[in-house]
C-alpha positions in Angstrom: -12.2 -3.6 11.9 -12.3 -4.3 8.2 -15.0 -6.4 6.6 -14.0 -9.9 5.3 -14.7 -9.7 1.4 -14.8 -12.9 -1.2 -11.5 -13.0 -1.7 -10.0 -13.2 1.8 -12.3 -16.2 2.1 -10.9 -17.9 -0.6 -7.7 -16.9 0.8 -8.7 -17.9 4.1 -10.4 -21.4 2.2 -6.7 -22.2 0.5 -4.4 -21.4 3.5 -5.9 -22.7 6.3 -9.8 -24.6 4.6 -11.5 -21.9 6.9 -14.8 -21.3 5.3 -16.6 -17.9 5.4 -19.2 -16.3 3.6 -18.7 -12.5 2.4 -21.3 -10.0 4.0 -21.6 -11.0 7.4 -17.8 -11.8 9.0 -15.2 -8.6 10.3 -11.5 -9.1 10.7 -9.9 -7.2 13.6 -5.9 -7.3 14.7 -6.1 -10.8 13.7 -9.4 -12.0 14.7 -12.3 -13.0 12.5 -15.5 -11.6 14.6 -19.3 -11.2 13.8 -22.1 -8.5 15.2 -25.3 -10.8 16.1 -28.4 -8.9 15.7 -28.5 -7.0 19.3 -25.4 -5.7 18.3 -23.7 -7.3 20.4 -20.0 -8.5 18.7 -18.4 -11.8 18.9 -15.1 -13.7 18.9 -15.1 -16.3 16.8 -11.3 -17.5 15.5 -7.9 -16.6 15.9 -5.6 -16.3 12.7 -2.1 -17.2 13.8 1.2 -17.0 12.2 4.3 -19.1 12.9 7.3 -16.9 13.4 9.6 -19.4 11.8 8.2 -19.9 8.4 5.4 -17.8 7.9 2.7 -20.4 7.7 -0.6 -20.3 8.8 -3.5 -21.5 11.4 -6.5 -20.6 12.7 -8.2 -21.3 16.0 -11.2 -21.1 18.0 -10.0 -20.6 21.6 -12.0 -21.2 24.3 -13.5 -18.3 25.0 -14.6 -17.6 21.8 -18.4 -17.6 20.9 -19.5 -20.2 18.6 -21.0 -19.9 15.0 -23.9 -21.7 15.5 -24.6 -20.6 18.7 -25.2 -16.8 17.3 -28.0 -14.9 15.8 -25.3 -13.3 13.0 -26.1 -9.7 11.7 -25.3 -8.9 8.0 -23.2 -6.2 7.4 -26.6 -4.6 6.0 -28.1 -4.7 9.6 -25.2 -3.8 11.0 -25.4 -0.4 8.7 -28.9 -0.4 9.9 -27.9 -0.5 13.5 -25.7 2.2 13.3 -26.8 4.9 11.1 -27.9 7.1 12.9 -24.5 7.3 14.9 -22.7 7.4 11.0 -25.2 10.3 9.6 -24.3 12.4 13.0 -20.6 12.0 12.1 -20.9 12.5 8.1 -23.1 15.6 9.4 -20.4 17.2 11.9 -17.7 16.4 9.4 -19.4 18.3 7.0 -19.9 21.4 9.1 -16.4 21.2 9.6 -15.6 21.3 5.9 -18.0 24.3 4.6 -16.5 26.3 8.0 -12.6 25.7 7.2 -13.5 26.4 3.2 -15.0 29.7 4.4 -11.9 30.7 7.4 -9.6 30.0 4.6 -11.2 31.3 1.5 -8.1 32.8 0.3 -6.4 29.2 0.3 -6.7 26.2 -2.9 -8.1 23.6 -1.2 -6.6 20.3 -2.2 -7.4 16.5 -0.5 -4.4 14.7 0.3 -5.2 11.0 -1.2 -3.2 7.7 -0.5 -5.3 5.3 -2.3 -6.9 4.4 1.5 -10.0 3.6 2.6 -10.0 7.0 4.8 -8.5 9.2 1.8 -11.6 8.0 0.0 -14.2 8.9 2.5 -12.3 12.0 3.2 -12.7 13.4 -0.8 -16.1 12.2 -0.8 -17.2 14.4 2.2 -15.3 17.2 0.8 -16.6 16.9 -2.1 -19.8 16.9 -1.1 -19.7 20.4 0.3 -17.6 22.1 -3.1 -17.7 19.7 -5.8 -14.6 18.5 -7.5 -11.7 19.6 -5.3 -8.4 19.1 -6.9 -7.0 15.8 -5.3 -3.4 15.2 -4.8 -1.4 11.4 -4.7 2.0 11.4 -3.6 3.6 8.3 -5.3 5.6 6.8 -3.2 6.8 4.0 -6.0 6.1 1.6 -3.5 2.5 1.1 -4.0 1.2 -2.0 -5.2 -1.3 -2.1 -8.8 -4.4 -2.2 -7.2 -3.5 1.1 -5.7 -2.8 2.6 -8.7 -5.2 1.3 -10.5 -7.7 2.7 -8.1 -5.7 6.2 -8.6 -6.0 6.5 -12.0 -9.9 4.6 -12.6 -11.5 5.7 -9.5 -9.7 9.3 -8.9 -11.3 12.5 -10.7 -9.4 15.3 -11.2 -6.3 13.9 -9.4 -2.4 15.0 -9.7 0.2 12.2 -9.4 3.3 13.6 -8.1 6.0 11.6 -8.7 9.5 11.5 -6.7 12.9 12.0 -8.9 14.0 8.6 -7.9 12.1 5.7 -7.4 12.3 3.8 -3.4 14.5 0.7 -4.9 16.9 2.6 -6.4 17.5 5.2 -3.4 17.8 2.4 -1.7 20.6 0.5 -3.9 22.2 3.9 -4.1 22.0 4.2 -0.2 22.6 0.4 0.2 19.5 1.1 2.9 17.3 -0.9 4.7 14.7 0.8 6.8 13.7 -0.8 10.3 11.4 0.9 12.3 14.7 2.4 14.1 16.4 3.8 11.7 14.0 4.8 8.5 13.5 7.8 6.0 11.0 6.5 3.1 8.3 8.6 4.8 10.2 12.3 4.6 11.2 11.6 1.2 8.5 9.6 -0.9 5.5 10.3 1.2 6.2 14.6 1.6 9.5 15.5 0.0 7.9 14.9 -3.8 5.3 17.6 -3.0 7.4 19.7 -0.9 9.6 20.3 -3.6 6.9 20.7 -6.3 4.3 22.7 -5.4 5.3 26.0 -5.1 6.0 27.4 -1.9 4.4 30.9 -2.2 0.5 29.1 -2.8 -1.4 29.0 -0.2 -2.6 25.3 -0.2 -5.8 24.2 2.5 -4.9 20.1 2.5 -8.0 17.9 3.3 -6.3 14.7 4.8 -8.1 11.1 6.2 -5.8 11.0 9.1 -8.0 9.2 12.2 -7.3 9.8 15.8 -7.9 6.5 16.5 -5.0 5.3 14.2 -1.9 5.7 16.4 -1.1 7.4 20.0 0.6 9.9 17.6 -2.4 11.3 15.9 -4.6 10.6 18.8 -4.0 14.2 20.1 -4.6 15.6 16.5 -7.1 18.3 16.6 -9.3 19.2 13.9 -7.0 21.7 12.3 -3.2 19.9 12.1 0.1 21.2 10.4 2.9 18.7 9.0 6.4 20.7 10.2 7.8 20.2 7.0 5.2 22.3 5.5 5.3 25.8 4.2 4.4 28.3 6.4 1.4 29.4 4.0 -0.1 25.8 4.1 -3.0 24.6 6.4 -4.0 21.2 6.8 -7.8 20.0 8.0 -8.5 16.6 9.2 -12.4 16.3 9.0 -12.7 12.5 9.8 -10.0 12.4 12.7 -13.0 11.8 15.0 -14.3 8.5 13.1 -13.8 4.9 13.4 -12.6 2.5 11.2 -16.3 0.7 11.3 -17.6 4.4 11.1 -15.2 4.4 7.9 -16.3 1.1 6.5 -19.7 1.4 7.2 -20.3 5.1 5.4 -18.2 3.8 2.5 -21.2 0.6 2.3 -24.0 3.4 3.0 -22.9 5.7 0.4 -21.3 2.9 -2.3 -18.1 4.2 -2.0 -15.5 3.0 -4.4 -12.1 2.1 -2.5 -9.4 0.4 -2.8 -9.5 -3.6 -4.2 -6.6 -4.1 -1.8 -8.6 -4.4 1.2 -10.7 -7.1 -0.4 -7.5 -9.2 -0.1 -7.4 -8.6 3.8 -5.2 -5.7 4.2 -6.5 -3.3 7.0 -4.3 -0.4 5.1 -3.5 0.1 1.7 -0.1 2.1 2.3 3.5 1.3 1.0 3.6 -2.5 -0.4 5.8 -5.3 1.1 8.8 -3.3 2.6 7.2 -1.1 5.5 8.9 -1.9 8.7 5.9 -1.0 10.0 3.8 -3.7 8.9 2.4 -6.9 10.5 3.7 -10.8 10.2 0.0 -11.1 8.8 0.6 -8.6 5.8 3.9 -10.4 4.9 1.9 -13.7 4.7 -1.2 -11.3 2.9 2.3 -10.1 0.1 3.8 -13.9 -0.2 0.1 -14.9 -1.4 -1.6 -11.6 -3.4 2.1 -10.2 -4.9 5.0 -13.0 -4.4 6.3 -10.9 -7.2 7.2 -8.0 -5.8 7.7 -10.0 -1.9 10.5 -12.3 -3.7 12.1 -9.0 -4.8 12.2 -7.6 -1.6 13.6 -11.1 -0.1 16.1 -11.0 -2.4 17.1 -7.5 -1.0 17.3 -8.7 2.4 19.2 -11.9 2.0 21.9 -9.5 -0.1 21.6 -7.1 2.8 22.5 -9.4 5.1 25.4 -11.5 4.0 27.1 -8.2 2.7 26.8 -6.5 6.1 27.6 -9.9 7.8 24.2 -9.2 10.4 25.0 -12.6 12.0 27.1 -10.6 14.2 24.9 -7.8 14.6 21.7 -9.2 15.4 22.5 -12.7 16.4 20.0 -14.7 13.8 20.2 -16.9 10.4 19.3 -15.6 7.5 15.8 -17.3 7.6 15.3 -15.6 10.9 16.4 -12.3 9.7 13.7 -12.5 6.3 10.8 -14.0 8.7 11.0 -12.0 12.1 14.1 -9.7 12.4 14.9 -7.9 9.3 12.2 -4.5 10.7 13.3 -4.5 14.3 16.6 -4.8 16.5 18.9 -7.5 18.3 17.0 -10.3 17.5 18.6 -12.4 20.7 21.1 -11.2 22.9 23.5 -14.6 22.1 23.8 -16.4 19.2 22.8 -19.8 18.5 24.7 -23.1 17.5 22.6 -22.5 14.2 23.6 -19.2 13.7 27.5 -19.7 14.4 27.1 -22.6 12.1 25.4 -20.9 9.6 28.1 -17.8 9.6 30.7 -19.9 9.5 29.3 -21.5 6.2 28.6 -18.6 4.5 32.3 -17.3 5.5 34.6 -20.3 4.7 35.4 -20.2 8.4 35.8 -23.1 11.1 33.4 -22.9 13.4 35.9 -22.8 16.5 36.9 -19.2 14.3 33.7 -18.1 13.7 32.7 -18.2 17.3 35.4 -15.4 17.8 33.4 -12.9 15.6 30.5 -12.7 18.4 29.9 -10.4 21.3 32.9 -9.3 21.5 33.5 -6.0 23.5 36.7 -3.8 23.1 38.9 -4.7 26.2 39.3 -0.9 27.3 35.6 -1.3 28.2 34.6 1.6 26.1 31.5 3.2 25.8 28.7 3.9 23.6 27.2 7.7 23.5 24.2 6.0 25.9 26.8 4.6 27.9 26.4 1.1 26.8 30.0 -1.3 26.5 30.8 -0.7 22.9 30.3 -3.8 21.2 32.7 -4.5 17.9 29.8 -5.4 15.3 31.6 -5.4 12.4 33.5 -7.9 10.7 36.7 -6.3 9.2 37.5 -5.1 12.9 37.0 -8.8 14.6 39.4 -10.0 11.5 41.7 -7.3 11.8 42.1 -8.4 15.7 42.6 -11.7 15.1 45.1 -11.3 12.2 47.4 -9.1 14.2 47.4 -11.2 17.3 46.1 -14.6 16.4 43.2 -16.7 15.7 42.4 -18.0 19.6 43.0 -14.5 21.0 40.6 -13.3 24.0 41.0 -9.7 24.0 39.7 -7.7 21.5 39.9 -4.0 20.2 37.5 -1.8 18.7 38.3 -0.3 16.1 39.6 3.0 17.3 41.6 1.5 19.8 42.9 -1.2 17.5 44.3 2.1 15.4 46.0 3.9 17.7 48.0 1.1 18.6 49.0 0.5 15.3 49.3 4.3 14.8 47.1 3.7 12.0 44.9 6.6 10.5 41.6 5.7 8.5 43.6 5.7 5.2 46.2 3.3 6.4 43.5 1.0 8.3 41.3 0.5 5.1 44.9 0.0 2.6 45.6 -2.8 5.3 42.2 -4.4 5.6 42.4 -4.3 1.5 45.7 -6.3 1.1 44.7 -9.1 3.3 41.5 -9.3 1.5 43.5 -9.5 -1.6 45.9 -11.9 -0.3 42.9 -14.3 0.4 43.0 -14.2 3.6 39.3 -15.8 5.2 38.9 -13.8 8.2 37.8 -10.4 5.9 
């Protein structure tokens, strides 16, 4: 639950003419709620997102509680209201702190920072109890400015490590998306810079703001926690895994915290910047509005993605589906539409009566995936290579192993051919 700051309200204003005052409204998964002054917290709208286009609505279902009809607590008396229950968990955290920095005396402590909300109140409870703790930001290259910004103005005594190549061009190198299948940015920009920097005989104690509350991951995380990429020698501490995010927001308003500008914009996290497969439909509208900049880049990334890789025939969707809804998960339906044969046909030069050959098609040995599964042939050279050796309106189709070994083709011989038809022109490549 993050608090609603000026600028999401003028966001909020613009997009959908919703309008909130700062200092009194909380925005949770989506819904815009308010404490009244019992305590008690309300429902009061719904921010929805259209799948197609990423536009915008709010609304005020029927169960919701009504503005006028509530008593609303400021964020000040809701501090009020819990601050006794924030002091005990500064106070436990604390005692946490000073006993790991005495078990592991022998270790250079070092907070872990991410330009987060949770990083913040992490260094500030450490530093509390041994003032001035060298800090440690692993750039991922993916941030956006106001993280960086916050790094470098808000951040004393703070070491940026820096990866050896950047995420956009690993990823051109690569030609990579990541989904939240298939992905790698974390192991390489998040811990490999600092794996392969520090050195590996130090023995490092590493304050992090992971939560337990964040994920059903880190849920079981006790208060001592080891990443298994780590050195052997290094010890991590996690002495707010017990906190909430209110706990979080609230201490960082008690104690005048400074965080993060990003979350004035609406973001619940402050992590990697428009490309996390991770994220929510509400942060890509959040990245259109605050940094179309670097969203258009990434678009642009996508749509190359996938007319190179021809995912009309992997995932079933248009392009526009693919960029709005698809491009971070899996199938996106199980057949394909009229609009999406269409559409492949277009961008291919293809009839459409040719184009609908390239679609679910499963190799006619009814082979198997390694989880069993009918193989389906997903990629286009292999549906073009089927239909230029036995003809545009055939129903059988080979994969592409089979398809070889009736040829007697090896790998060198299979790509030679699939080249001189391309070179001769020929559509279906």
């Amino acid at each position: 639950m993050n608090p609603i700051f000026k600028e999401y309200c003028e966001f909020l204003k613009d997009k959908v003419n919703l309008e909130l005052e700062e200092g009194y409204y909380w925005l949770d998964n989506s819904i815009i709620k308010a404490f009244d002054k019992e305590g008690n917290i309300h429902k009061l709208y719904r921010i929805v997102i259209n799948d197609e286009d990423l536009s915008m609505t709010y609304k005020v279902p029927k169960s919701y509680s009504k503005v006028e009809n509530i008593d609303i607590a400021s964020w000040d008396d809701v501090i009020e209201m819990n601050k006794e229950n924030v002091k005990q968990k500064e106070k436990k955290s604390l005692e946490l702190i000073e006993r790991v920095l005495d078990e592991y005396k022998n270790y250079s402590p070092q907070i872990l920072t991410s330009g987060g909300k949770d990083s913040s109140v992490a260094m500030h409870l450490v530093r509390k109890v041994q003032n001035n703790v060298h800090a440690i930001f692993n750039n991922t290259s993916l941030d956006c400015a106001d993280t960086y910004l916050h790094i470098k103005r808000e951040v004393d005594n703070v070491q940026i490590i820096n990866p050896k190549e950047g995420f956009y061009q690993w990823r051109e190198r690569l030609q990579f998306v990541p989904t939240r299948f298939s992905r790698a940015c974390c192991t390489i920009f998040k811990e490999g810079a600092m794996i392969d920097v520090l050195p590996h005989d130090e023995k490092y104690l590493f304050f992090l703001g992971m939560r337990n509350e964040e994920s059903s991951t880190r849920s079981d995380y006790g208060d001592m926690w080891r990443n298994n990429k780590w050195c052997d020698n290094w010890q991590g501490c996690l002495p707010i895994r017990k906190w909430t995010e209110l706990d979080i927001w609230l201490y960082i308003m008690m104690e005048n915290i400074s965080f993060n500008t990003k979350y004035r914009k609406g973001y619940s996290r402050a992590g990697c910047a428009i490309c996390c497969p991770f994220s929510a439909k509400s942060t890509w509208v959040l990245d259109k509005y605050w940094y179309p900049t670097m969203r258009n880049r990434w678009e642009n990334i996508l749509k190359d993605d996938f007319i190179s890789n021809s995912k009309w025939l992997v995932l079933n969707c248009t392009l526009d589906e693919y960029i709005n809804q698809a491009w971070n998960g899996g199938v996106f339906r199980e057949e394909p539409s009229e609009e999406v044969i269409k559409e492949y046909a277009e961008y291919s030069h293809l009839d459409e009566n040719v184009a609908r050959q390239y679609f679910n098609k499963y190799c006619v040995n009814d082979c198997k995936t390694q989880s069993g599964k009918p193989k389906k042939i997903k990629y286009k050279d292999v549906i073009g290579m089927n239909m230029k050796l036995h003809g545009r309106n055939i129903n059988k189709f080979y994969c592409k192993k089979c398809l070889m070994k009736l040829y007697d083709m090896d790998n060198e011989k299979w790509n030679s051919e699939v080249e001189r038809f391309k070179q001769q022109g020929c559509d279906l490549f």
